[in-house]
C-alpha positions in Angstrom: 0.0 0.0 0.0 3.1 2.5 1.0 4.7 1.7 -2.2 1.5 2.6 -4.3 0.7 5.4 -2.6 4.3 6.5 -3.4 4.3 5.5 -6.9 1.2 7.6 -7.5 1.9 10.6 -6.4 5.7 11.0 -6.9 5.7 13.8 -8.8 4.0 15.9 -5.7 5.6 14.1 -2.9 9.3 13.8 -4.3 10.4 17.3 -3.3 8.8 17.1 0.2 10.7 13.7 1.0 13.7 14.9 -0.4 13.4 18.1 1.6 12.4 15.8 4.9 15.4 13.3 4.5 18.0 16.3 3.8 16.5 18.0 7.1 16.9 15.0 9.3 20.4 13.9 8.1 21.8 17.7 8.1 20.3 17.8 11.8 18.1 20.8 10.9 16.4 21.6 14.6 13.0 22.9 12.6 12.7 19.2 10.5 13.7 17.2 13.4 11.1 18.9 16.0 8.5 18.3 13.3 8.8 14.4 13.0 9.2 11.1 14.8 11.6 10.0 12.4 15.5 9.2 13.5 18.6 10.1 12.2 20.3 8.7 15.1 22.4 5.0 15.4 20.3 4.0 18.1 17.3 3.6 15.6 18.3 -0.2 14.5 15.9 -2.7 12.9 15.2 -4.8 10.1 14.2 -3.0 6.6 9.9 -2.8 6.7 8.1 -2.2 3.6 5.5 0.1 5.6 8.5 2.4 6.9 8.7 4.5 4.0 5.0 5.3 4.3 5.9 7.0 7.8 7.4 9.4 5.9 3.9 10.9 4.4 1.8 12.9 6.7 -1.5 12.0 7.3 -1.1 8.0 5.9 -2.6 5.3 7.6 0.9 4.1 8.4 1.5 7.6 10.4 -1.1 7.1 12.1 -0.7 3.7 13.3 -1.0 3.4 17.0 2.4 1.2 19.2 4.3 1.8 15.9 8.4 2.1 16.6 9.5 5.1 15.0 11.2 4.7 11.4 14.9 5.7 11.2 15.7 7.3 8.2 18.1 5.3 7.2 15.7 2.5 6.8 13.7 5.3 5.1 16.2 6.0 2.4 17.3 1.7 1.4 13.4 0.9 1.1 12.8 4.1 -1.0 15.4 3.4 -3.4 13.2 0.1 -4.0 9.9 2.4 -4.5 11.0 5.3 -6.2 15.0 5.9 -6.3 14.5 9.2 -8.0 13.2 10.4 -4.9 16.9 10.4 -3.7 18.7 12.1 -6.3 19.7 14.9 -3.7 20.0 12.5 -0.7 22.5 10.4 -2.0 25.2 13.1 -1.6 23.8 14.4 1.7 24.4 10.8 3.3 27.9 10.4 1.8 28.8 13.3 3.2 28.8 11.5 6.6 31.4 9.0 5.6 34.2 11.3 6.9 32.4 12.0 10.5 34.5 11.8 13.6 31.9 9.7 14.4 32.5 6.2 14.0 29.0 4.5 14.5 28.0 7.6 11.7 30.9 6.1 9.8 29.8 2.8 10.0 26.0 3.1 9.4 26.4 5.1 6.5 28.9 2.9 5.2 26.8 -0.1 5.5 24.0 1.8 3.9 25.4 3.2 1.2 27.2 -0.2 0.5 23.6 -1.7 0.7 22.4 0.5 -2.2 25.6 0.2 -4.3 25.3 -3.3 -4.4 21.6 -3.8 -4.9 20.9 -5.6 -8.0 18.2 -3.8 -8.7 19.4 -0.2 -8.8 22.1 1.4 -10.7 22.9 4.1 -8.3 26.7 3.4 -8.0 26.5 4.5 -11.7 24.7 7.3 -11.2 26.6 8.6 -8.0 30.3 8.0 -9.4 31.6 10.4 -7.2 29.5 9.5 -4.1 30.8 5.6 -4.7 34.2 6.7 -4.8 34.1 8.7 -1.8 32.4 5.2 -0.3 35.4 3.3 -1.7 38.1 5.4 0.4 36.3 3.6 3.8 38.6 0.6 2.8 41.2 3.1 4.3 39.0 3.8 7.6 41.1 3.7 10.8 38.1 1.3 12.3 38.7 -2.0 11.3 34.9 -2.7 12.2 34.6 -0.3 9.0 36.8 -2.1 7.0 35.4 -5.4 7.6 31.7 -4.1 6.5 33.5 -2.4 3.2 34.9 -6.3 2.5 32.3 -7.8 2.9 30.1 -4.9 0.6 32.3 -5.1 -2.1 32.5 -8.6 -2.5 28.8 -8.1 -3.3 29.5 -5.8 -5.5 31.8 -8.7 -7.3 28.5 -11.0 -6.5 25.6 -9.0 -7.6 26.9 -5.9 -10.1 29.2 -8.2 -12.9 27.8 -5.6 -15.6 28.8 -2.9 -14.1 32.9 -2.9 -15.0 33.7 0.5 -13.1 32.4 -0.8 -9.9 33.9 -4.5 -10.2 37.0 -3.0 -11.1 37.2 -0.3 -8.9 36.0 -3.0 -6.2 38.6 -5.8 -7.0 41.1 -3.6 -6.7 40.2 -2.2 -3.2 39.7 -5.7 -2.1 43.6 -6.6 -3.3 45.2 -3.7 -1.7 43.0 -4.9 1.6 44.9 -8.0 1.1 48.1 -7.1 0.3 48.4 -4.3 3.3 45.6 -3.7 5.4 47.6 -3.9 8.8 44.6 -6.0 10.8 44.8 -9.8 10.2 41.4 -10.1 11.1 40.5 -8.4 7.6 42.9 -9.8 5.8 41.2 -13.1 6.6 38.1 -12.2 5.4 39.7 -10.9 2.0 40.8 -14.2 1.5 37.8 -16.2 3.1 35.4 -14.0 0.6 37.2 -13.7 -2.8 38.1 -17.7 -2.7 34.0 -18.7 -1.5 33.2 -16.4 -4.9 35.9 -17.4 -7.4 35.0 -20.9 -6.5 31.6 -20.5 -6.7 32.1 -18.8 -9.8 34.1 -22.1 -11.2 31.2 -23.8 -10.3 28.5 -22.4 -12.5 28.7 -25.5 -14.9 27.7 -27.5 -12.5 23.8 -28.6 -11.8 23.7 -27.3 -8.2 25.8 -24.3 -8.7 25.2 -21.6 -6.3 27.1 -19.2 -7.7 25.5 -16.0 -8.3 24.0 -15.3 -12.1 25.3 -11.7 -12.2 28.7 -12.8 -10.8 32.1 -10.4 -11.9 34.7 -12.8 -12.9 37.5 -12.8 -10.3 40.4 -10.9 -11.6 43.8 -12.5 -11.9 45.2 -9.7 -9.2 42.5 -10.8 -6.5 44.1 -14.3 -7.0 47.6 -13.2 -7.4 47.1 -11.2 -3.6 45.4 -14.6 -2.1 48.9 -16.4 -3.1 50.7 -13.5 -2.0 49.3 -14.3 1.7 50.8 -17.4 1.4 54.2 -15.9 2.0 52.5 -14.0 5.1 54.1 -14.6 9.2 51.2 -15.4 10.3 50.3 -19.2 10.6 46.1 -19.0 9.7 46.8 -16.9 7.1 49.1 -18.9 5.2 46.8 -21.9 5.7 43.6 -19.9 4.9 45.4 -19.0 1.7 46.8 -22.2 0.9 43.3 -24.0 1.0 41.2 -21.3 -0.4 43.6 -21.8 -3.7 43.4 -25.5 -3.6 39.9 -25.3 -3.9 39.7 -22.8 -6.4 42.4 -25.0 -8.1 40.5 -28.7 -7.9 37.1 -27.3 -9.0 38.7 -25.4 -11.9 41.2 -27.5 -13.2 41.8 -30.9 -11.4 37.8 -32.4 -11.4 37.3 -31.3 -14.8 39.8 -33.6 -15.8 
């Protein structure tokens, strides 16, 4: 019902959304005295497809009685769903919070904005070049809590967005670097936990029961050439993650076919 009422009228309620979002992420005292709506990382939950109808005064869904209040965070994914038009001058106001002091700010937008990116559905990496390479640059975060939600986003960008060659590439090459030099082992792991699960899911595609995804990037000879670099690495896990992830890739590739 939110979604329809949405779709309907999106040329007179665009603006007024835009305007609401804007407010409550920019912290604008007038906007935020106005709504029950969050902006703060204390509003958590799972996505609804009603929340975006909280947004529109007077709705049904507004007026719902025991109701949590929506965070607008929540607000902006399911709306790119809806009507991702809507956000044209959102997008940059949220990226503009990936450099806050903040880190929970840092993180939640991250994980947002990775969210949209990697959607299948949307093209908004495309569309927000500049915004998606400002996201990129979190791969350098001083958190490593950051940096683990950036591996694990762009790996489904590798997963989900295989048309899209600026983000894979752009993406695989973050992921290498990670690899290669990010100075918590803890992330390095996941680098190579991540891009050996997809290259040899990838290799699997052929098979009946593949579960590799359809939309898949192929994995780039310098992701595989960093996994065999970690080989070489002082620490013991990591030289045995490494080891195995590159068997496998190796017997499902080359050895079973034969």
């Amino acid at each position: 019902v939110a979604a329809a009422i949405i779709r309907g009228a999106e040329d007179r309620m665009s603006t007024p959304i835009a305007s609401l979002l804007n407010g409550l992420l920019n912290g604008d005292s007038n906007v935020v005295s106005q709504t029950t709506l969050s902006a703060s990382d204390t509003a958590r939950g799972p996505p609804s497809s009603s929340a975006a109808a909280r947004t529109i005064p007077g709705s049904s869904a507004a007026a719902a009685q025991n109701t949590p209040p929506a965070d607008v965070w929540t607000i902006i994914y399911e709306l790119h769903r809806i009507s991702p038009q809507i956000l044209t001058t959102v997008i940059g106001t949220v990226a503009s919070s990936l450099q806050s002091p903040n880190k929970s700010k840092r993180l939640r937008v991250t994980k947002l904005l990775g969210r949209l990116f990697y959607s299948p559905t949307s093209n908004i990496g495309v569309k927000f070049a500049t915004c998606f390479r400002d996201w990129i640059r979190r791969s350098f975060d001083k958190e490593s809590e950051v940096r683990l939600t950036m591996v694990k986003c762009l790996i489904m960008i590798l997963s989900n967005k295989g048309n899209e060659r600026m983000l894979c590439k752009e993406a695989s090459t973050s992921l290498a670097r990670m690899m290669e030099e990010d100075p918590n082992v803890d992330v390095r792991l996941l680098c190579i936990h991540q891009v050996c699960d997809l290259a040899h899911r990838e290799n699997s595609k052929t098979s009946t029961t593949s579960t590799a995804p359809i939309n898949a990037a192929p994995i780039s000879s310098r992701l595989l050439h960093a996994v065999g670099k970690r080989v070489q690495s002082k620490s013991k896990v990591e030289r045995r993650d490494a080891i195995t992830g590159l068997a496998r890739i190796y017997f499902r590739q080359y050895a079973k076919e034969k």
